[in-house]
C-alpha positions in Angstrom: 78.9 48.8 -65.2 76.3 48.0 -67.6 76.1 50.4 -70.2 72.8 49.1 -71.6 71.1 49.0 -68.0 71.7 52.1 -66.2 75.3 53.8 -67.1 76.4 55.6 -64.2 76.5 59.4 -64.1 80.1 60.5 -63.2 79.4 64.0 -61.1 81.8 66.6 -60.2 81.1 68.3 -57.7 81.3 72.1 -56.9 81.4 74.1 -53.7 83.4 76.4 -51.3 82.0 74.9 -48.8 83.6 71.3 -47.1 80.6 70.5 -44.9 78.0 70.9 -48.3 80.4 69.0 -50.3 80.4 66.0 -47.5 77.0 66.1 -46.9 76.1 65.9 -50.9 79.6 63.1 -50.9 77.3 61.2 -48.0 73.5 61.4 -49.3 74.8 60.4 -53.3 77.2 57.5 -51.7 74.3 55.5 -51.5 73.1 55.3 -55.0 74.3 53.0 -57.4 73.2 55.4 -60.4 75.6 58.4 -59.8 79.0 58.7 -58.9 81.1 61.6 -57.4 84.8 61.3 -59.3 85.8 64.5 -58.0 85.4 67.5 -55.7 86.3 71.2 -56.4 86.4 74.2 -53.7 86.2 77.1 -56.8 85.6 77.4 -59.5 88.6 78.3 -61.4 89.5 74.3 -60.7 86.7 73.6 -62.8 88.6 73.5 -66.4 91.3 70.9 -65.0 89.5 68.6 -63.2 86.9 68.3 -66.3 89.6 67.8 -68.5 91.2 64.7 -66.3 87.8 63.4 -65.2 85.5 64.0 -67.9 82.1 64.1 -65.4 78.6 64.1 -67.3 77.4 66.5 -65.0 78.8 69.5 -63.0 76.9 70.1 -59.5 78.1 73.7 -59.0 77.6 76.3 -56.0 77.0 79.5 -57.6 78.3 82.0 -54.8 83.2 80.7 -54.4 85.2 83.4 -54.0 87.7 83.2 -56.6 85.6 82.0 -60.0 81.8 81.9 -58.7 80.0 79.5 -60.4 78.4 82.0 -63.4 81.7 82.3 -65.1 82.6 79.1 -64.2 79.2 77.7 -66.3 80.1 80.0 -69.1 83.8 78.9 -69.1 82.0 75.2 -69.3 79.3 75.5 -72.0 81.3 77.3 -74.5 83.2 74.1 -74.4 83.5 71.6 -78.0 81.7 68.7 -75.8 80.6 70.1 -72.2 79.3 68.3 -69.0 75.7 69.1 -68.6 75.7 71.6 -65.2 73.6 71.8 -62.7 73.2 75.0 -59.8 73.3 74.1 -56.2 71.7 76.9 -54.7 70.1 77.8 -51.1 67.1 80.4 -52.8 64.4 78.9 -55.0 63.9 82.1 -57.0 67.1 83.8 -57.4 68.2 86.3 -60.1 71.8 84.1 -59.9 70.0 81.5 -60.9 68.5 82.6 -63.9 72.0 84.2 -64.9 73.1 80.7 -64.8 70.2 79.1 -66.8 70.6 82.1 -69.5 74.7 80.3 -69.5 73.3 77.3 -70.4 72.9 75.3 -66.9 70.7 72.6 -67.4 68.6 73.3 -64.0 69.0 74.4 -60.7 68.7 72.0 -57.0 68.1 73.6 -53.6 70.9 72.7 -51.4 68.4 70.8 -48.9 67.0 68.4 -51.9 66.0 65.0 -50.6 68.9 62.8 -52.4 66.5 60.8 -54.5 65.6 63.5 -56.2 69.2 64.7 -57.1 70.0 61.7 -58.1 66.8 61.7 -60.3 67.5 65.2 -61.6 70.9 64.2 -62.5 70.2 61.6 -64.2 67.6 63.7 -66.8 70.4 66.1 -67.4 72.6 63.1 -68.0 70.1 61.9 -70.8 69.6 65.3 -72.1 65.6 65.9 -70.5 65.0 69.1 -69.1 65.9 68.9 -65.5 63.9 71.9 -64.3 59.9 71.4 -64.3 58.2 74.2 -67.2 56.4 75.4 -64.6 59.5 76.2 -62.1 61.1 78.0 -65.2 58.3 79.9 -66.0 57.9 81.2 -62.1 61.7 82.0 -61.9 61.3 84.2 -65.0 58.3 85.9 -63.9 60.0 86.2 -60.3 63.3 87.8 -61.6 63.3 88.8 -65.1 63.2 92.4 -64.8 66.4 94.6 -65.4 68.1 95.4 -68.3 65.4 94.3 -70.4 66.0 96.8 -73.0 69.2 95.1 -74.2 67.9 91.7 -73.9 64.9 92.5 -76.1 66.3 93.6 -78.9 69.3 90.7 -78.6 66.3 88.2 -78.2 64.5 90.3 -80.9 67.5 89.9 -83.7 67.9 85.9 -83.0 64.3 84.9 -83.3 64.5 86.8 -86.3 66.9 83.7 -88.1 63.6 81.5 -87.3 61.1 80.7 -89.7 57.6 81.0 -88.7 56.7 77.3 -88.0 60.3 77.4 -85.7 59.2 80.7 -83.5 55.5 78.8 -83.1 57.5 76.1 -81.6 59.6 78.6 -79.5 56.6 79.8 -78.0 55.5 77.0 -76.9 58.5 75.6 -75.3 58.3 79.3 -73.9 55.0 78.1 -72.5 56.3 75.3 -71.1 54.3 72.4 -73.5 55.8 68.6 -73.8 56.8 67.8 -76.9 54.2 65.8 -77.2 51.9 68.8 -76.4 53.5 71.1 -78.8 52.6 67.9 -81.5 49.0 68.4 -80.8 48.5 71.8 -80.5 50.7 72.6 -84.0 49.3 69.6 -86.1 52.9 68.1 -86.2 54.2 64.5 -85.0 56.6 63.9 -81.9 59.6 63.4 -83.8 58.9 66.7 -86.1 58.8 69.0 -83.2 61.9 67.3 -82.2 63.5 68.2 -85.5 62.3 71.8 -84.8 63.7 71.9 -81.2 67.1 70.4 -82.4 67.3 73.5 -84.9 65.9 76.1 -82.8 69.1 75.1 -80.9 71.6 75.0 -83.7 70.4 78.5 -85.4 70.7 80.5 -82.1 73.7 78.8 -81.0 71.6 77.5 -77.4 72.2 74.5 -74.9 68.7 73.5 -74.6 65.1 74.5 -74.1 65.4 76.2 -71.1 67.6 79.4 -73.1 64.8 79.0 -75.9 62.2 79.6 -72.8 64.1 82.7 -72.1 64.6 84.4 -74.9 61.2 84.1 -76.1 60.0 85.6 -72.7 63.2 88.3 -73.5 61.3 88.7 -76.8 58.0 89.4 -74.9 56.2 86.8 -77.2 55.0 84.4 -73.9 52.6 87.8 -73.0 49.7 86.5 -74.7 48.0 83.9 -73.8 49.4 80.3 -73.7 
């Protein structure tokens, strides 16, 4: 394996069901870019089989009937060092799958995914890109976000308030679904600034990545104006 070339992404993989798990074990055999170490039927096997195979990413079935895959993300991403997760799920949007993004799941994968582009999502979670398109994101909230919205406003209300103005622009328009490189040009800022501002959005509210800082700004109701 050549570290410097294309390190390959060590996946565990996540599902009650043997004929998904074979069928995902037989379209990602092919590919010399991931790797399936290990296979789990629940998710209360999760914990142990991360600890003795240390995977870079999860693939995890959200509906097992011991630990479903929610708390078995949570369990995960409170971790000191977790493996980046991803949702295999059958619906596109699906209030499940939102649960899991607001855990800190990188993205979510239909079940019926052509293999290429697993392998290509994995592979952005593995290098710590976004795995889930803005605009997927952005439909899924619209799509599911009602219900207890009460709570979830003034939680999202009480951590933007640890931002400082130039950080809660930025969190808008991550919200909104901009590129970095976007965010540079509409703020007057360079690349690596808005970076700097991503990195500690993240560390002052305690998130996994810019999918929860999508979230809670909609949560906040500040993606209601316009983009």
């Amino acid at each position: 394996m050549n570290d410097h070339d294309h390190p390959c992404v060590r996946i565990l993989l996540v599902d009650d069901d043997p004929l998904v798990r074979a069928g995902l074990r037989l379209m990602l055999g092919g590919s010399s870019e991931v790797e399936i170490v290990g296979e789990a039927a629940d998710g209360s096997e999760v914990g142990p089989l991360v600890d003795r195979l240390a995977p870079d990413v999860v693939l995890m079935d959200i509906r097992m009937p011991t630990l479903d895959g929610l708390a078995a993300t949570e369990a995960l991403r409170r971790r000191a060092d977790p493996p980046e997760v991803i949702v295999l799920t059958t619906f596109n949007a699906d209030e499940h799958v939102l649960r899991a993004l607001r855990a800190g799941a990188a993205g979510f994968l239909l079940k019926d995914t052509p293999p290429a582009e697993i392998v290509a999502a994995v592979r952005r979670v593995a290098a710590g890109d976004p795995a889930l398109s803005p605009a997927v994101t952005q439909q899924l909230i619209e799509h599911v976000a009602g219900g207890g919205q009460g709570s979830r406003r003034s939680r999202a209300d009480t951590l933007l308030a640890r931002l400082n103005d130039r950080e809660r622009e930025v969190a808008v328009a991550v919200g909104h679904g901009k590129s970095n490189a976007e965010i540079g040009s509409t703020l007057y800022m360079s690349v690596p600034t808005v970076k700097t501002h991503v990195s500690r959005i993240l560390a002052k509210l305690d998130l996994n990545n810019r999918v929860q800082i999508a979230l809670l700004a909609h949560d906040a109701g500040l993606l209601d104006d316009a983009p």
